[in-house]
C-alpha positions in Angstrom: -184.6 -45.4 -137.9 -185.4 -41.7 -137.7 -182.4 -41.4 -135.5 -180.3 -43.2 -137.4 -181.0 -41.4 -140.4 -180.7 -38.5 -139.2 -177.1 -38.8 -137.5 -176.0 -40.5 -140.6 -177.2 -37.0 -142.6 -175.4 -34.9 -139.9 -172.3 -37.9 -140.3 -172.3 -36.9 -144.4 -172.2 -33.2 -143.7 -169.7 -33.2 -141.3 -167.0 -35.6 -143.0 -166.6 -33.5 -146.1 -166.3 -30.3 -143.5 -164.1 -32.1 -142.2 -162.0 -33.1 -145.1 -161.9 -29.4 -146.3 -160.6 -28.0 -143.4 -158.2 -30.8 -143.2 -157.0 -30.3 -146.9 -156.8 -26.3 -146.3 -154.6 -26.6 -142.8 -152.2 -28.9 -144.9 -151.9 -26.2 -147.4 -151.7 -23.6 -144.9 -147.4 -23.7 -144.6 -147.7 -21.7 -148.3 -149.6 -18.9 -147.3 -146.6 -16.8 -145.4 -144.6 -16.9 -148.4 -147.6 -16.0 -150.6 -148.1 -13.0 -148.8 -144.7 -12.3 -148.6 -144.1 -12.3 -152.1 -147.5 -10.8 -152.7 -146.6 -7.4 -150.6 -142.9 -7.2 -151.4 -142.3 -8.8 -155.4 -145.8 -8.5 -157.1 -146.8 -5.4 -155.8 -143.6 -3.0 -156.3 -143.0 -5.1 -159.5 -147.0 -3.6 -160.5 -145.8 -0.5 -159.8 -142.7 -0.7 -162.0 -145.2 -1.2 -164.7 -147.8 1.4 -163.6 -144.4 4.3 -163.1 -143.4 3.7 -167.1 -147.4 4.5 -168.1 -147.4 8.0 -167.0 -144.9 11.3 -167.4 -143.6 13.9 -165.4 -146.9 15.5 -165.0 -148.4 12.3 -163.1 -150.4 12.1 -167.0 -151.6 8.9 -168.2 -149.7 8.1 -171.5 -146.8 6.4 -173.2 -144.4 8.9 -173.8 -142.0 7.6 -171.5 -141.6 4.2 -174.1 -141.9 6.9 -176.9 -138.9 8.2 -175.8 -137.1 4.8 -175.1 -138.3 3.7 -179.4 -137.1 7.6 -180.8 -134.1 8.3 -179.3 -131.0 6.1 -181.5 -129.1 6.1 -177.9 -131.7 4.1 -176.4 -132.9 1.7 -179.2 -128.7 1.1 -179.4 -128.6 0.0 -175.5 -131.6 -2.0 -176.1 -129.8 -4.1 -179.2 -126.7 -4.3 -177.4 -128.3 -5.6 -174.2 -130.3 -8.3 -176.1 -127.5 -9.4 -178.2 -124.8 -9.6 -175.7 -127.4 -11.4 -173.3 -128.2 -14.0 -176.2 -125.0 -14.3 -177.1 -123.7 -14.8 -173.6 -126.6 -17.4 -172.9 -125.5 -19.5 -176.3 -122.0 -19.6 -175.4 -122.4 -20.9 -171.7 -124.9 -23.8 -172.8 -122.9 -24.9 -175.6 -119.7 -24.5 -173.6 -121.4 -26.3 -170.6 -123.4 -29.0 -172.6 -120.3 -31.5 -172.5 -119.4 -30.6 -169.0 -123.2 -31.7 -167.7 -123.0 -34.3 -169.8 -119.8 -36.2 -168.5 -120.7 -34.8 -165.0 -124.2 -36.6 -165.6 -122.8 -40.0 -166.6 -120.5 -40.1 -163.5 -121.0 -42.0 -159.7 -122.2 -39.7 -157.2 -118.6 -39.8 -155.5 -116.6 -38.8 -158.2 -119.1 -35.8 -159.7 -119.1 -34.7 -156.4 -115.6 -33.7 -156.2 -115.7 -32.2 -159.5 -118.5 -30.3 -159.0 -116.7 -28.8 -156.1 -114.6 -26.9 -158.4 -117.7 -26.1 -160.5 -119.3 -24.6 -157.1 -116.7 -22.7 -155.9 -116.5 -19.8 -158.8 -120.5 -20.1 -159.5 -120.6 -18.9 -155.8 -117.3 -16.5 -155.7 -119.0 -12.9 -155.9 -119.4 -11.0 -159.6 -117.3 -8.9 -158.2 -114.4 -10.8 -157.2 -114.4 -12.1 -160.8 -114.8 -8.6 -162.7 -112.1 -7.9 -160.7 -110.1 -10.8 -161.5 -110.5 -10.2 -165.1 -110.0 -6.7 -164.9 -106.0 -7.7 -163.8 -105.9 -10.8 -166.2 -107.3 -8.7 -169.3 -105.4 -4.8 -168.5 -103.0 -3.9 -171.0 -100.3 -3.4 -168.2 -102.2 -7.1 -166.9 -100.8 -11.0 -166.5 -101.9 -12.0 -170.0 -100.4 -8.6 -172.3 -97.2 -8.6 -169.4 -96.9 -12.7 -170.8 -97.5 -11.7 -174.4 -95.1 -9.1 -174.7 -92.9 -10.8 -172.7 -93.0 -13.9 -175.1 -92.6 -11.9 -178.0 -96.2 -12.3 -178.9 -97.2 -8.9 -178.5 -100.4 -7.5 -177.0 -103.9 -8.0 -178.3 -106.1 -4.8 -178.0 -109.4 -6.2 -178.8 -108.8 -8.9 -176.1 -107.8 -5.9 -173.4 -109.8 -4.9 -171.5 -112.2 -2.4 -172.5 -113.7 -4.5 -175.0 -116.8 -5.7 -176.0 -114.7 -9.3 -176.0 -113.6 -8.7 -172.7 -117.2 -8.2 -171.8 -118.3 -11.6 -173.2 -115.2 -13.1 -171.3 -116.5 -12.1 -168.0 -120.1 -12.4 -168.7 -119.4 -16.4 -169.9 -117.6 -17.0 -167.0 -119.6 -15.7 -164.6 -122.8 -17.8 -166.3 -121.4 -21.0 -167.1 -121.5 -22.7 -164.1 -125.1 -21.6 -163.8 -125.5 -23.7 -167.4 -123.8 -26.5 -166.3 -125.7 -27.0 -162.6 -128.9 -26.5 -164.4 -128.5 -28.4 -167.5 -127.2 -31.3 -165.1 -130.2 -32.4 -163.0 -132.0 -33.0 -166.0 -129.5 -35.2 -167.7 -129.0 -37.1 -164.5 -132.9 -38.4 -164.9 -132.1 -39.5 -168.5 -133.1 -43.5 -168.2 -130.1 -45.1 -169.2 -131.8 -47.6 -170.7 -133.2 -46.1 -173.8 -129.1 -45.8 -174.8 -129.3 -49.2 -174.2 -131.9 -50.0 -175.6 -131.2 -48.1 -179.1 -128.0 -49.6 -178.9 -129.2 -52.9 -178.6 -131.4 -52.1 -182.0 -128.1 -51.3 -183.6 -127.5 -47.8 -183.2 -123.7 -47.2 -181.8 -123.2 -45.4 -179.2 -122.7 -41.5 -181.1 -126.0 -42.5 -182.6 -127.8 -43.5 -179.9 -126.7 -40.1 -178.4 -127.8 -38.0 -180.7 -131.4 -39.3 -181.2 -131.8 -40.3 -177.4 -129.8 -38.4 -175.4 -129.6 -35.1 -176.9 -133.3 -34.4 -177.2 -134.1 -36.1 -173.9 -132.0 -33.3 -172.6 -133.2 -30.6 -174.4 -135.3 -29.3 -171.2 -132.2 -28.9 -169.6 -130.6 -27.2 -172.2 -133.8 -24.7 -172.9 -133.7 -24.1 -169.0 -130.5 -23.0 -168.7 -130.6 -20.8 -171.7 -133.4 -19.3 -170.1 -132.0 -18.4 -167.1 -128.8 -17.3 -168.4 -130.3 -14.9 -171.1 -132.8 -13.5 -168.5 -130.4 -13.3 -165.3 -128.1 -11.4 -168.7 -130.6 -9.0 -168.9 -130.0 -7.4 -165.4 -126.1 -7.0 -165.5 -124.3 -4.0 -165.2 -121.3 -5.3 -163.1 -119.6 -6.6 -166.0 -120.1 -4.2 -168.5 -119.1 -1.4 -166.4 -116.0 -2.8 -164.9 -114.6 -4.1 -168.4 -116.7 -3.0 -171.4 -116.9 0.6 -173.0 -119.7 3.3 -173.5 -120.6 1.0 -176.5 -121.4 -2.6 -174.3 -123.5 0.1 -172.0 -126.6 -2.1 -171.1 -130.1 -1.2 -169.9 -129.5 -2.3 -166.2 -126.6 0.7 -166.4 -129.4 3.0 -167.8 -131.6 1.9 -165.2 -128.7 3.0 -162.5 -128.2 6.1 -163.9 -132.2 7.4 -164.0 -132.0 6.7 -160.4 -129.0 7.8 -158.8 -128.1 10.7 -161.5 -130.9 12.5 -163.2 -133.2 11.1 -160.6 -135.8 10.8 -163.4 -138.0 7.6 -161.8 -140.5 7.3 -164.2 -138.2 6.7 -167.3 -136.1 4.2 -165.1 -139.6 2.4 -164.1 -140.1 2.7 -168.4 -136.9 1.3 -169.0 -137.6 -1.2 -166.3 -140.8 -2.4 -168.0 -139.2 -3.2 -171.0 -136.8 -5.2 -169.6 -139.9 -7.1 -167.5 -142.0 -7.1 -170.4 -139.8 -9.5 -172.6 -138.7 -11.4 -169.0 -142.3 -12.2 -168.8 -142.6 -13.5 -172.8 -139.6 -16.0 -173.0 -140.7 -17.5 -169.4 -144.3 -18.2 -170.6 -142.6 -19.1 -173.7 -140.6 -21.4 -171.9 -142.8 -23.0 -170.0 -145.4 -23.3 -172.7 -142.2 -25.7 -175.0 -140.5 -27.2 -171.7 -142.7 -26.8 -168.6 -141.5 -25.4 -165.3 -140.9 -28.7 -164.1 -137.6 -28.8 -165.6 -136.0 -26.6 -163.1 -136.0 -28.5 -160.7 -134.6 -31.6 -162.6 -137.7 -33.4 -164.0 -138.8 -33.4 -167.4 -142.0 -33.3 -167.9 -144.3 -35.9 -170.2 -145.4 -33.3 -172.4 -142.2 -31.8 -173.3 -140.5 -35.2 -173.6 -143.0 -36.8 -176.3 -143.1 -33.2 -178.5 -139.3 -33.3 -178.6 -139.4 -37.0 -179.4 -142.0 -36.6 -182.2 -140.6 -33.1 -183.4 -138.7 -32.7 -186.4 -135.2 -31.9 -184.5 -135.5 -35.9 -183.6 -135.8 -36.6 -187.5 -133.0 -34.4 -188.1 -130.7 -35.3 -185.2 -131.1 -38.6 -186.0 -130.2 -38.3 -189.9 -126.8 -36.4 -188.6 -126.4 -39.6 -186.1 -126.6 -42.4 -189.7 -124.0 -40.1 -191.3 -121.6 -41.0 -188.3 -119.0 -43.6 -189.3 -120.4 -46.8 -187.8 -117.9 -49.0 -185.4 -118.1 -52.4 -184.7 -121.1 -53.1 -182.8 -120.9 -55.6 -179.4 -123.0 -55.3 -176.1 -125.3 -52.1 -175.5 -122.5 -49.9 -173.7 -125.5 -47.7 -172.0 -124.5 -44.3 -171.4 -121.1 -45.0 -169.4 -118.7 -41.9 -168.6 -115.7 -43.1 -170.9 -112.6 -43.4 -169.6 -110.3 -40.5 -169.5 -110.0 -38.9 -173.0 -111.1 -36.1 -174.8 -114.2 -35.2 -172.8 -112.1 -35.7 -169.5 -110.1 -33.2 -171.1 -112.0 -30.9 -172.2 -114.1 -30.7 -168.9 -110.8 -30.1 -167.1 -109.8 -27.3 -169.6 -113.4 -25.9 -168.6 -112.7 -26.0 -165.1 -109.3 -24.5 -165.3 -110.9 -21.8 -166.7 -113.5 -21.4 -164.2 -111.2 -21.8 -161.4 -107.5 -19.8 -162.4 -109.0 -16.5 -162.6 -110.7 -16.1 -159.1 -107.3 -17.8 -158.2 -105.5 -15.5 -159.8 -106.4 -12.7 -157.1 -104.6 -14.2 -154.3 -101.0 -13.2 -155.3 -101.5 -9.4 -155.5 -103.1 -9.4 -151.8 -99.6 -10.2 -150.7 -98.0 -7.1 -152.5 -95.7 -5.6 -150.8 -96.4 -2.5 -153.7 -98.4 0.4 -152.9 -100.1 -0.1 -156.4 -101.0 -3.5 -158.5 -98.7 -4.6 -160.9 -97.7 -8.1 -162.7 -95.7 -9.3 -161.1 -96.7 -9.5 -157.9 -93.5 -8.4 -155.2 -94.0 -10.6 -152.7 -93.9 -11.3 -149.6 -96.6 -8.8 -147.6 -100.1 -9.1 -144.8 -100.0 -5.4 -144.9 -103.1 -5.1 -147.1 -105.3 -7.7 -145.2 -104.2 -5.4 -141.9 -105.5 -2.2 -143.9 -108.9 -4.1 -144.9 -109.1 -5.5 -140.8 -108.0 -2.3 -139.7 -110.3 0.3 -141.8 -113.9 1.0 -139.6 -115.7 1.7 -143.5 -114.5 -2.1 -144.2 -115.4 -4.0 -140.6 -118.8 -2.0 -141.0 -119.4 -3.2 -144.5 -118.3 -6.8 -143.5 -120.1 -6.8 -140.3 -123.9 -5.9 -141.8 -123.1 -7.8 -144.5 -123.4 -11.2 -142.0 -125.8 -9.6 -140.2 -128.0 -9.7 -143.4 -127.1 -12.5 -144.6 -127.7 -14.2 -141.6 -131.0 -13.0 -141.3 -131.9 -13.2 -145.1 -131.3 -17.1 -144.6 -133.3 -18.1 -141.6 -136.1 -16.3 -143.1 -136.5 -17.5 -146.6 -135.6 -20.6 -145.3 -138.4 -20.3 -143.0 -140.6 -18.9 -145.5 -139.7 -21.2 -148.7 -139.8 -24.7 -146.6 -143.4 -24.3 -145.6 -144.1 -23.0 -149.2 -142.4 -26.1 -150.9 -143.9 -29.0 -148.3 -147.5 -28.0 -148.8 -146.8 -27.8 -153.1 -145.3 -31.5 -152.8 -149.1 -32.3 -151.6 -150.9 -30.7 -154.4 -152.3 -31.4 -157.1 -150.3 -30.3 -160.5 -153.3 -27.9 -161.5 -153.0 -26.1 -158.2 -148.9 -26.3 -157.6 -147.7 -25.0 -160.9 -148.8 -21.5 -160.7 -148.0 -21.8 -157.5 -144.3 -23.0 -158.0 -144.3 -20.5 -160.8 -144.9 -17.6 -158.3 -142.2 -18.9 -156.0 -140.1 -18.9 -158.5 -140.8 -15.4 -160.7 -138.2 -13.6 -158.8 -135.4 -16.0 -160.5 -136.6 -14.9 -163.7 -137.2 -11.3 -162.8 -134.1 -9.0 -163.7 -132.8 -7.8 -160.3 -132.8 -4.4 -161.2 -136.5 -4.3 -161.7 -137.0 -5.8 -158.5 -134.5 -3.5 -157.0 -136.6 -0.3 -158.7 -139.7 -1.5 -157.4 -138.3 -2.1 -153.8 -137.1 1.2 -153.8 -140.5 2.6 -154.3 -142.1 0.6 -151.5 -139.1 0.6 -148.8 -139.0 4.3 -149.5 -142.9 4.5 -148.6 -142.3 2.3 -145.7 -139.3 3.6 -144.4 -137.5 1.0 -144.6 -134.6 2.2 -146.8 -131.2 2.3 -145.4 -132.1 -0.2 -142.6 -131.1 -3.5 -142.4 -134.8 -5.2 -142.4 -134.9 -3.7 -145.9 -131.9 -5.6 -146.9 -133.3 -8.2 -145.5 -136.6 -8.3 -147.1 -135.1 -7.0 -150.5 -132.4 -10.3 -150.2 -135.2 -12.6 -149.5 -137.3 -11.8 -152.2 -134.5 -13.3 -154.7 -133.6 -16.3 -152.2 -136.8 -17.7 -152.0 -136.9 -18.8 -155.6 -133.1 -20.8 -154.7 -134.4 -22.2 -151.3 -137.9 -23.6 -153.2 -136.0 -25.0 -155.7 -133.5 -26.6 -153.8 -135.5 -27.9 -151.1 -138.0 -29.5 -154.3 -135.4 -31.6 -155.3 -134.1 -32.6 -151.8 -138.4 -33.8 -151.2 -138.6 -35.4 -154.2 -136.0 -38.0 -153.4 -138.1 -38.4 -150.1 -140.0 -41.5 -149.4 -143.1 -40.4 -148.0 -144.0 -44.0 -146.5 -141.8 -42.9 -143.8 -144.4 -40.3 -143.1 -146.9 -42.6 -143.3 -146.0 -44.6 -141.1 -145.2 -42.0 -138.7 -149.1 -40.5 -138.7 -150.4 -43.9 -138.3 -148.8 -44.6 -135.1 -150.0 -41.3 -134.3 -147.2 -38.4 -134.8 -148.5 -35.3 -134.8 -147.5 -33.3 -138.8 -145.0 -30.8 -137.0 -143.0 -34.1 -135.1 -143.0 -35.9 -138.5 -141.3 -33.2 -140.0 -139.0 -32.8 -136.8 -138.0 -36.4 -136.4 -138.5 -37.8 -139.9 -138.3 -35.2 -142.7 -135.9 -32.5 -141.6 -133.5 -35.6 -140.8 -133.5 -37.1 -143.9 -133.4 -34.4 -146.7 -131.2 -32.2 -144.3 -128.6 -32.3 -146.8 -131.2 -30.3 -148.8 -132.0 -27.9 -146.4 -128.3 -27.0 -145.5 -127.8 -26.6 -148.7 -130.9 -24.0 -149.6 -129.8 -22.2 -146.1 -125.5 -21.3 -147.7 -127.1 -20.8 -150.7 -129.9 -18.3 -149.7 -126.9 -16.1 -147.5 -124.5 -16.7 -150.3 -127.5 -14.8 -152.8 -127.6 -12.0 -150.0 -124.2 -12.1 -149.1 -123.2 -11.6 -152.8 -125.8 -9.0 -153.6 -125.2 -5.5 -155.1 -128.0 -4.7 -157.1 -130.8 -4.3 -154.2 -127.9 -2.9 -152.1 -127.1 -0.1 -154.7 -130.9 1.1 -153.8 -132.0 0.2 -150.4 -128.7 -0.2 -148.4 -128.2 4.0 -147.9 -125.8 5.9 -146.3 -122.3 5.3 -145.1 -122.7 2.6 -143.7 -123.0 0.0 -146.6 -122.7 -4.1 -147.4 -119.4 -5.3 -148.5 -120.3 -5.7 -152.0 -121.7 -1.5 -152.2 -118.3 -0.6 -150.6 -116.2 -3.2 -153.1 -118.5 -1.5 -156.1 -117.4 2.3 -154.8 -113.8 1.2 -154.4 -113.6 -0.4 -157.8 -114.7 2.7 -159.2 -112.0 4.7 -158.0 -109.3 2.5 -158.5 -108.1 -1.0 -158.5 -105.8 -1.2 -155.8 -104.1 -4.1 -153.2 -106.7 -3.6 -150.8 -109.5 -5.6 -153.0 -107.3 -7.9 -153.7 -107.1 -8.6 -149.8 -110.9 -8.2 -149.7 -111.2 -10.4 -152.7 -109.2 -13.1 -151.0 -111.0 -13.2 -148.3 -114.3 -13.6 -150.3 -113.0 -16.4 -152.0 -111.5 -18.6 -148.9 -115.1 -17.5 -147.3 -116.6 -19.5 -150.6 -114.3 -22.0 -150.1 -114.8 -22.6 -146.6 -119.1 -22.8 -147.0 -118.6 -24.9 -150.2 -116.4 -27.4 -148.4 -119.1 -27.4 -145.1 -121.5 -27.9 -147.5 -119.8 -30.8 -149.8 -119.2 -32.3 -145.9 -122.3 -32.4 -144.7 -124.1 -34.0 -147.9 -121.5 -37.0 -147.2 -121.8 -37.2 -144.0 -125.1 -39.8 -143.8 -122.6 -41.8 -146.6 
């Protein structure tokens, strides 16, 4: 008995030992991307805010932001920053809202292949776009050439530089983000509260209005979100086609650096810009929840936007529609081709013709750019192949890439499989860490990686790039790889540990198998974000020897000649190319 009692005592003690150490080696896959993000986002962004607290004297104090709120210049950029983000943001998501919404209500097949044209200029780099509106918008450009040309005469608010040209290229650069974010959401709409309303005798632009739109309404706030914050953190645009006037902080930021080499008031400058980041994302996710990044929409939001007055009011606006004859609940159906077909292709035109419009002018046969094009000529893609500065920028730029993909893929698969076996209490600020860097302005990352690279010595080398590109791919990888485990059936997995598979074959043989669309998809995506990059390469890349979007940026600068239209070109059948390998691979278990 004594025996007994005793092993069953040592028994109790050791099962819950047990159990702990077996719950913390399942968590374990997190921790490399924790630390990662711990040494090389939280601690240089810490120091962006610690910089901005003290002045040229190494003085504790606030003069820095002092000087920020009393000099007119700087309260200007400020405005203009904020209002051109805010305004860029509203545009995109009201632009985009039908676009994810006929996309939403489509089979897989067909949004699919419209998508692809979606894909393609969200991926094409900011600079190829700038660019491409830069020869669209010129007063000597294809659209002033057409008007004059047509007896319309040119528009010089709509020339380039303008504040409207700067809206232009800031819209189309962030609507497909709007679109691709606002879409998961509205894909997990239940048809069948359409139906259902319908059924109660709401038609169907009723039943959209009081069900649909605020169903959606996560979607919408998310994209908003990112689009005003990822805003925040241009300069490409407004440098390339706006005037002294659209100058925006992320410029200012640039300028501190590599100009007056004054640190502390770009770390000041910096703050502000992280300072308001920080209060619309905990604003955010205090309204939506962080869940609806990744497609879901959360409980909490969807009852407050059900009980909330916009549902009162929405649905009022729905009773004043003219009612139609009422027969079977139609559900949510994409209508046949009509006005929102139309409009959606009229979107996608619009997305698609400008980074198109490049490819002419690389086969000049002109010394200089001009509309239009004289025709036929390779000689400019044998000047970019032929030019050491360009094979060296192309060349580290892969190499980089490369290496920025295999290791936030690496890091963020771990980090996602062990928060699909947490609890919610413990996951979300988890998942909200993984994801900070997506709503971190780039340039204050890139200011704090400066500090820290610099320290480390690490500047000008390509681990540097490498690290500095991971730190914003991460945030893509976790939330493309969520979505991809969510569909997962975990029975599968199950099954595969009771027969006795060992956890790294089950995710060998079982997992990595089935959501490998997923993870092919966060491994283009995480080299296209490093690939594309300028902002941490303005900082950290160093020397002569640069990535291909530094030396596009220095060219650009100089003047806009044939040879970045050959570079451009080859940017964009690049896209292409991954987009379609990409778009393959997804159908290939079909």
């Amino acid at each position: 008995m004594t025996t007994l009692s005793y092993a069953s005592r040592v028994s109790g003690k050791e099962r819950p030992r047990r159990s702990l150490i077996a719950r913390a080696l399942r968590f374990w896959p997190i921790v490399p991307a924790l630390v990662f993000l711990a040494v090389f986002f939280l601690v240089p962004v810490g120091e962006i805010l610690q910089g901005g607290l003290f002045d040229a004297n190494g003085r504790f104090g606030l003069a820095q932001f002092g000087r920020i709120a009393e000099t007119p210049v700087y309260a200007k950029v400020l405005w203009t920053t904020f209002s051109i983000a805010l305004t860029t943001a509203a545009l995109s998501v009201i632009l985009g809202y039908p676009v994810a919404y006929l996309l939403s209500r489509m089979p897989g097949r067909s949004r699919e292949r419209w998508l692809l044209w979606i894909v393609l200029p969200f991926w094409t780099s900011y600079l190829v776009k700038t660019y491409a509106w830069m020869l669209l918008l010129s007063r000597t450009g294809v659209l002033a050439t057409l008007g004059n040309s047509l007896g319309l005469g040119s528009h010089p608010g709509v020339a380039v530089p303008s504040l409207t040209g700067v809206l232009i290229g800031m819209v189309h650069a962030m609507l497909p983000l709007a679109v691709m974010t606002m879409l998961p959401v509205m894909r997990g709409i239940d048809t069948r509260y359409a139906q259902a309303a319908e059924t109660l005798g709401a038609d169907r632009g009723v039943s959209f209005l009081t069900v649909f739109v605020p169903l959606s309404a996560p979607g919408v706030a998310a994209a908003g979100l990112l689009v005003f914050i990822t805003s925040l953190g241009f300069f490409i645009v407004p440098a390339l086609l706006g005037t002294p006037a659209q100058t925006m902080i992320a410029q200012l930021v640039i300028s501190s650096v590599l100009e007056t080499f004054d640190m502390r008031f770009a770390g000041a400058l910096s703050t502000v810009l992280l300072l308001c980041s920080i209060v619309i994302f905990f604003a955010y996710d205090r309204i939506v929840g962080l869940s609806s990044l990744t497609g879901e929409i959360a409980e909490r939001a969807r009852g407050s936007l059900l009980r909330s007055w916009a549902f009162g009011a929405l649905f009022m606006i729905g009773r004043l529609i003219p009612q139609r004859k009422r027969g079977k609940a139609s559900g949510m159906r994409a209508p046949r081709f009509g006005a929102l077909h139309a409009y959606t292709l009229v979107v996608l035109a619009a997305l698609v013709a400008p980074v198109l419009s490049v490819i002419p002018y690389a086969f000049t046969r002109a010394d200089y750019i001009a509309f239009p094009p004289r025709l036929f000529s390779l000689r400019w893609f044998s000047t970019f192949a032929a030019s050491p500065v360009w094979r060296s920028a192309v060349l580290r730029s892969f190499e980089v890439g490369i290496g920025t993909a295999v290791l936030s893929l690496a890091l963020g698969f771990g980090a996602t499989l062990a928060l699909t076996r947490m609890r919610q209490r413990a996951s979300k600020p988890l998942f909200a860490l993984l994801v900070a860097p997506l709503i971190v302005p780039r340039i204050v990352i890139a200011i704090g990686l400066l500090y820290l690279l610099a320290r480390l010595g690490l500047t000008g080398t390509n681990a540097g790039l490498i690290v500095g590109h991971t730190v914003l791919a991460i945030p893509y990888v976790v939330v493309t790889l969520a979505a991809g485990l969510r569909q997962f059936d975990w029975r599968l997995d199950d099954a595969a540990r009771i027969m006795g598979a060992s956890a790294p074959k089950r995710v060998a043989t079982i997992l990595i198998p089935l959501i490998a669309p997923s993870v092919t998809a966060a491994l283009l995506f995480a080299f296209l974000v490093s690939f594309d990059d300028l902002t941490i390469a303005i900082f950290v890349s160093g020397g002569i020897n640069t990535t291909l979007p530094k030396q596009m940026w220095d060219d650009i600068q100089l003047a806009v000649t044939p040879t970045l239209a050959a570079v451009s070109t080859t940017l964009v059948a690049l896209i292409a190319l991954i987009v379609w390998v990409s778009s393959f691979l997804k159908r290939e278990p079909h």
